[in-house]
Every structure is written in structure tokens, then in C-alpha cells.
N, C-alpha and C positions, 0 to 999 in steps of 0.2 A: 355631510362633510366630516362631521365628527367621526362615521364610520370608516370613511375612508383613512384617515388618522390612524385609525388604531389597526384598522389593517396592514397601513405600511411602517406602523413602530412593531407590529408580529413578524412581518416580512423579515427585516431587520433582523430581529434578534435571531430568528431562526436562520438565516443566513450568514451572522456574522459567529455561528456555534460551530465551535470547530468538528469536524469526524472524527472519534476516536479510530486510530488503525492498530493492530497485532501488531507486536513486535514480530519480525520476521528475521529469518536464521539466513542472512546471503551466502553465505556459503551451501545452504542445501537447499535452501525454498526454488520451487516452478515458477517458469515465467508469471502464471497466473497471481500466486498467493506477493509477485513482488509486485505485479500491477494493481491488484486489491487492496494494499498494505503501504502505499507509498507513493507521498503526492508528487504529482510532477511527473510519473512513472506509469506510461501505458505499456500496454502490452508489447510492442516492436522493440521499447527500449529495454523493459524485461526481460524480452528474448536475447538480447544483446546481453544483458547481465548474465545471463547462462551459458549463453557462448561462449563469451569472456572466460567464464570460468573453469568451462570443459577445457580451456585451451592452453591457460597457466594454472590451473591447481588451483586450492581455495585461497579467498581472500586474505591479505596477512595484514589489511588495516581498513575498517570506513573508506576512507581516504581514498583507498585505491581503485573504488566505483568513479572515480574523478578520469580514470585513464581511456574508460569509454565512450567512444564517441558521440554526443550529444546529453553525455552528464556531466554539470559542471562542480563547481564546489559548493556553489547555490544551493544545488539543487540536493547533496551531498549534504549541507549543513542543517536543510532544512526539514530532515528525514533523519536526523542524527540518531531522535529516540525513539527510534522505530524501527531501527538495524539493530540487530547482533551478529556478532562473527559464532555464536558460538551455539544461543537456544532462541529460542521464539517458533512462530508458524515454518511449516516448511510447503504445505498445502492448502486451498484456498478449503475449508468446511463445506459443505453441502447442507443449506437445511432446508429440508420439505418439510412444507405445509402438513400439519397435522389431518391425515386421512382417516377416516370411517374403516374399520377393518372389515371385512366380510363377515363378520359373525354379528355384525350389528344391524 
């Protein structure tokens, strides 16, 4: 019993630990690095983000991710510090696994 205890106060904690995400640059980051970088934000509504954006020019506020369809302000506020109009990610990183080089 005791064990199960302490397995669900690990559970827990490791659950209620936020992800840290990249700041991302919406004006130039990929669908990808905005669905990687931003809760609430999959990939179809990223795509939208980009669309949006080929379509009026970059973003002139946060705020103005609010005008696409199925982002609301919620969802706007709760991503606040993890937008930039201006630097952050613009690409999702790639990291491989550390490989054996052929000479080894």
C-alpha cells in the first residue's frame, strides 16, 4: 500500500511539472516549431497560423492570433510567453541520438 502511495504522489508531481517550450518567432517559425512550442496548438491549427500569415503579412500584435479560426484569447493568453513577434525558434531542432561513427 505504502508503495502504491508513493508511486501516485511521483505520478503527480511529474504530471502537474510544466514543459518548458522555445520561445517562437510567429511571424517566421513552421507550422511544426508552432505545434512543438505552443500549448493548445496542433499541428492543423499551426498550419493555419502560417496561412494566416502568407495571407495578411506578419503579425502586428500576440493578439492578432485571436483572428484565426479556432484560436481564442485563452488560448492566446496562455501561450503569451512563448510568442515573439520578433526572435525565438523559427524551426522545430532535430536531435539524433548520438551514433558510433564508422571509424569506431
Amino acid at each position: 500500500m505504502k508503495i502504491v502511495r508513493i508511486l501516485s504522489i511521483a505520478f503527480f508531481l511529474l504530471a502537474a511539472t510544466p514543459v518548458l517550450a522555445d520561445v517562437v518567432n510567429i511571424n517566421k517559425a513552421d507550422a511544426a516549431a508552432l505545434a512543438e512550442n505552443l500549448n493548445g496548438i496542433g499541428m492543423v491549427k499551426a498550419q493555419e497560423i502560417v496561412k494566416y500569415r502568407d495571407t495578411h503579412g506578419k503579425f502586428e500584435s500576440i493578439e492578432e492570433l485571436s483572428n484565426i479560426k479556432g484560436i481564442g484569447e485563452k488560448t492566446v493568453e496562455k501561450n503569451r510567453d512563448n510568442m515573439s513577434l520578433s526572435k525565438g525558434v523559427t524551426q522545430v531542432e532535430v536531435r539524433v541520438a548520438n551514433k558510433p561513427s564508422r571509424d569506431e
